[in-house]
C-alpha positions as CSV (number, residue, x, y, z in Angstrom):
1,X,-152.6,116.3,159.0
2,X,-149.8,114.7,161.0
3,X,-149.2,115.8,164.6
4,X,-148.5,119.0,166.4
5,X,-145.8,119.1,169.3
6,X,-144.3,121.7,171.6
7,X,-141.2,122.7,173.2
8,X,-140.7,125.2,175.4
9,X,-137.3,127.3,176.0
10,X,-136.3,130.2,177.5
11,X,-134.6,133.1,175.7
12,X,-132.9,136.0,177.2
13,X,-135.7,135.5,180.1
14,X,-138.5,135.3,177.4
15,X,-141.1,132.6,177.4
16,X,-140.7,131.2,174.1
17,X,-143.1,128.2,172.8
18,X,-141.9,126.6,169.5
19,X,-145.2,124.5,167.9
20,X,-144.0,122.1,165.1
21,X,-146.9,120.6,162.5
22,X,-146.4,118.4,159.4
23,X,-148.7,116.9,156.9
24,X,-149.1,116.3,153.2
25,X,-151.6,119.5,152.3
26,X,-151.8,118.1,148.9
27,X,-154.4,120.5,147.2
28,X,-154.4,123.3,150.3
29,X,-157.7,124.0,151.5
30,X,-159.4,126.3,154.5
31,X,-159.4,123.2,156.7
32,X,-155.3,123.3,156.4
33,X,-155.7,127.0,157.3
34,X,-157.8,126.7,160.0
35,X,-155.4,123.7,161.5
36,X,-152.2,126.0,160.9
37,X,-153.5,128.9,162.7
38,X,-155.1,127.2,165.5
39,X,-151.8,125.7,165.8
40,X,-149.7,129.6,165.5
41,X,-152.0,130.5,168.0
42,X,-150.8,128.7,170.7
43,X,-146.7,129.5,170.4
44,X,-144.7,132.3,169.5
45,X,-143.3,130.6,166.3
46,X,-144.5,127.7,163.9
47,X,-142.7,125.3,162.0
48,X,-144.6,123.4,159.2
49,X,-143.1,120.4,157.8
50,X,-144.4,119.4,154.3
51,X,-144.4,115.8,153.3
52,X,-141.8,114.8,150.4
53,X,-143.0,113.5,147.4
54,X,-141.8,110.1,147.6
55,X,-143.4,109.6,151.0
56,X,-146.8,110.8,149.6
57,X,-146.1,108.2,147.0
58,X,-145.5,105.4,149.2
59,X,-147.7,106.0,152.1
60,X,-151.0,107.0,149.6
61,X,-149.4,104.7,146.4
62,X,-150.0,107.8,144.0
63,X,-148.0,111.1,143.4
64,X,-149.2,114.5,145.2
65,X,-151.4,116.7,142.9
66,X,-149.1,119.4,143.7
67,X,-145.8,118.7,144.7
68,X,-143.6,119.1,147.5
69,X,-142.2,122.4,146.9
70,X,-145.5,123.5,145.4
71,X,-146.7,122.7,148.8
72,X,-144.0,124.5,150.2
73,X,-144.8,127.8,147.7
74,X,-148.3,127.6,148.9
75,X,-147.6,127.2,152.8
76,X,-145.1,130.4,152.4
77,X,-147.7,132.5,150.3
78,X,-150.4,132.3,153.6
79,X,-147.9,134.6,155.3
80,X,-148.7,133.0,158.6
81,X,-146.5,135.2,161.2
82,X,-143.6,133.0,162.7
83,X,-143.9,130.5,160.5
84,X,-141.1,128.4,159.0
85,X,-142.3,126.4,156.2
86,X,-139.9,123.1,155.6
């Protein structure tokens, strides 16, 4: 997995902590799981960025087993509360 950051605003007085996450999740697994709630646990919303196919291809030399918008599909069907998927 890729990093996790924070920003922190304020909204109509309300604390609000956005946690962004990206990775390549080829083939999903509970370790992805665990990593993506630990990391909705500790904001109120979740953005997940999913690695393009071409960059899986050039950073590992091979094509994702599943591909980005599988990835995507897969990330969305967790139903992880707050969570953006992109």
């Amino acid at each position: 997995m890729g990093q996790t950051r924070f920003s922190e605003v304020y909204q109509s007085g309300a604390r609000i902590l956005r946690v962004i996450t990206f990775g390549t999740f080829d083939v999903f697994h509970v370790g992805h799981l665990n990593i993506l709630e630990s990391a909705r646990q500790r904001g109120t919303h979740l953005t997940v960025g999913v690695s393009s196919d071409a960059l899986n291809l050039d950073k590992k030399g091979r094509l994702p087993i599943y591909t980005q918008k599988g990835s995507v599909k897969n990330h969305q069907s967790v139903g992880l509360r707050g969570c953006c998927v992109c």
